[in-house]
C-alpha angles and dihedrals in degrees: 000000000000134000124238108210090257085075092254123134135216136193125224128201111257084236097056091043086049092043088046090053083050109052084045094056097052089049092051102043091053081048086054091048092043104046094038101045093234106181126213113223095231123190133180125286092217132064124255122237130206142175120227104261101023130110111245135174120225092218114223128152148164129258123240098012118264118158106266086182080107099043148101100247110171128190116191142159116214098207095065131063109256097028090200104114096163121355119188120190135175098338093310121085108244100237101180095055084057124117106240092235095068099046115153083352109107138043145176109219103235084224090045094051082046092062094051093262111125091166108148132226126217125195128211105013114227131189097248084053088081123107143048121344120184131218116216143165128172094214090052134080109248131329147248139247118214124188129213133198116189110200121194124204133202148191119269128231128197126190125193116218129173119243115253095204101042113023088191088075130054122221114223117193121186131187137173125195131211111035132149134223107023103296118199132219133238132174117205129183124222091290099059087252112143109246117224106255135156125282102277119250120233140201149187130206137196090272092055088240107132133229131213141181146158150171126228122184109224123201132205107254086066118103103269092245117086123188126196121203142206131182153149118234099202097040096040100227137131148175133196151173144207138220136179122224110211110227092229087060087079099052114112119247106252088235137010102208110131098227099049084045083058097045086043088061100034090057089045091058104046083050093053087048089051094047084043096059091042088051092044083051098050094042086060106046109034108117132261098234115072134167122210102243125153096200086059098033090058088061095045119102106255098249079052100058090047097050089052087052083066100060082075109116142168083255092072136123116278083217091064119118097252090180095040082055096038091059101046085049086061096042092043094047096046086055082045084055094048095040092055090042093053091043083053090050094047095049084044086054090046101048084049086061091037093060091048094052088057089043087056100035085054083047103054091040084053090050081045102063088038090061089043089057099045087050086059103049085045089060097043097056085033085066090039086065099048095055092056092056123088123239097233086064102085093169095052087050101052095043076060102067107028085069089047085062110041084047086050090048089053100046085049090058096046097051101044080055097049090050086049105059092041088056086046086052103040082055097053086047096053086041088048089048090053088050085053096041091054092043093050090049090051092052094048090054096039085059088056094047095053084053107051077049094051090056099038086060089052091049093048080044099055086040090050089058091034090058089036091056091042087053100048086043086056091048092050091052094051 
């Protein structure tokens, strides 16, 4: 109830006083902000997202603008002791009040904090940097929540491996180790078309990296490159790798017995010891002095063509086919790219076998203590018997040992046959480590082939520019 002037009084209903408060309070709450400059703390409404390593800003600012450059602006996080990330206090930065993990790792430009903006930036990005940060000043009205998400991106390996069940078609497994957050595989073919695979197994370890890995059969009516992707959907990156399938990788063996699949490597490798011996021979004795010829290059073996690729030097003739070098040094350094992928299969295809000769030859010594043993225990209960039978009983004595001998007999033929397959198989490893070995030792000097290579085409490029800018000097004189 309220009173007019005329002394007359009026009630009003409890809902329109209530209405009236409210509509006041609102008005003179925006006055107060207005006329006092009152500033929100205002963050982002996304996350941010880092990678391990980078530089990144945790974005936070007034509105509207006022300098902070005077203020108490805090940055914490709650679920660490101490929860002081960043503390800024009368125009120095509060070190002692500092969690030790971020150490010489954050700072608030001083002309940054005088325009209103206390964002916050944060250097070398680590993993345990990841979660929720909060924006506050005392002086301000509330405060913000940033978010942020650390990834973390690795290398790719992809390993070729035949298929067990259908030789015609060649398994490729990929995995890549240390991701975060949770990445996710895909195979493509040559087209950039996703190939049909199994789901992809993932895993994480102690340190929260993921690991992820997965196998895809690939006939051969795919395109022969194969490209393997990983990659992180709320950080948008990706990593990936290629590989070439030789076409010859998805030929049937001709047969699948154990013991013609043995002499067939066994003959491949003492071929590839005989050609290692001839190229080694070669590499070392080929002369100094070579002419670019096409005629004679054609007829040269390929490493030394390569190697004579390498006697170019900035000391050559102007009048040298820079276009005509330049080309073989392509050509020569592509073979040089298939040669060294083929040695890395082979050596792939060796330490495979490698691993299944060790696997039998474990195998066999374990059947051969167990037939030690059984032998053993035969001859002990076999004494045993004889000891229960009496001497007057000369049949009994003579079925005795005619069974002691034909056991012993047996025991004697077993394991003879068991020796001599280790030692079969003892002789096929040690043939199967040479091969690596020699393999190993192509592919190493095939690296430093391609490199040499690799430099001798910069040095015929920059030549090449070098000739082309004298020549343009001597044109602009005449």
């Amino acid at each position: 109830m309220f009173c007019l002037k005329d002394g007359r009084c009026c009630k009003m209903p409890l809902g329109a006083i209530c209405v009236f408060l409210f509509h006041h309070f609102i008005f003179f709450f925006h006055l107060a902000q207005f006329c006092g400059g009152v500033s929100q703390v205002v963050g982002p409404s996304e996350p941010v997202v880092a990678i391990v390593g980078d530089d990144t800003v945790l974005p936070c600012h007034l509105d509207p603008a006022v300098n902070a450059a005077d203020m108490t602006v805090e940055w914490t996080r709650s679920d660490l002791t101490p929860k002081f990330v960043h503390v800024w206090r009368d125009g120095v930065e509060l070190v002692n009040k500092k969690n030790e993990a971020y150490m010489e790792r954050t700072s608030l430009p001083i002309n940054n904090l005088k325009l209103g903006d206390i964002s916050l930036k944060l250097s070398k990005v680590k993993l345990s940097d990841r979660g929720s940060y909060k924006c506050f000043s005392p002086a301000l009205s509330g405060q913000a929540s940033v978010e942020l998400v650390v990834g973390v991106v690795s290398s790719i390996i992809i390993t070729l491996m035949r298929n067990s069940a259908d030789s015609s078609k060649v398994v490729l497994q990929c995995e890549s180790a240390g991701w975060y957050p949770e990445p996710e595989l895909l195979w493509l073919d040559g087209e950039g078309n996703l190939l049909s695979a199994g789901p992809a197994e993932t895993l994480r370890g102690p340190d929260d990296l993921y690991t992820v890995s997965s196998r895809v059969t690939v006939e051969k009516r795919h395109s022969n490159n194969i490209t393997c992707r990983v990659q992180q959907r709320n950080t948008n990156k990706s990593r990936e790798t290629h590989i070439h399938v030789p076409g010859d990788l998805f030929n049937p063996p001709c047969s699948s017995a154990g013991h013609i699949i043995i002499s067939v490597v066994v003959t491949v490798l003492l071929i590839l010891a005989v050609v290692s011996v001839v190229w080694k021979y070669r590499s070392k004795h080929q002369g100094r002095n070579t002419k670019i010829s096409t005629d004679h290059s054609e007829r040269q073996p390929l490493t030394e063509k390569k190697r004579e690729a390498l006697h170019l030097t900035e000391d050559s003739s102007d009048t040298v086919d820079f276009d005509m070098t330049q080309e073989n040094l392509n050509t020569w350094f592509k073979e040089g790219e298939e040669d060294k992928f083929h040695s890395i299969m082979v050596v792939q295809f060796l330490m495979s076998h490698k691993c299944d000769l060790e696997n039998d030859i474990y195998e066999l010594k374990l059947k051969l203590l167990e037939l030690q043993k059984q032998h053993d225990e035969n001859q002990s209960q076999l004494v045993n018997n004889i000891k229960q039978i009496e001497q007057n009983e000369k049949t009994s004595d003579k079925i005795n040992e005619e069974e002691g001998i034909e056991t012993e007999t047996n025991f004697e033929t077993m394991k003879e046959n068991l020796e001599t397959e280790i030692e079969e198989k003892e002789t096929q490893r040690k043939s199967v480590l040479y091969g690596i070995d020699v393999m190993t030792e192509k592919k190493i000097e095939l690296d430093d082939i391609l490199y040499k290579i690799h430099t001798q085409r910069e040095k015929i490029e920059k030549r090449r520019n070098e000739i082309q800018i004298q020549f343009q000097s001597g044109s602009s004189e005449a």
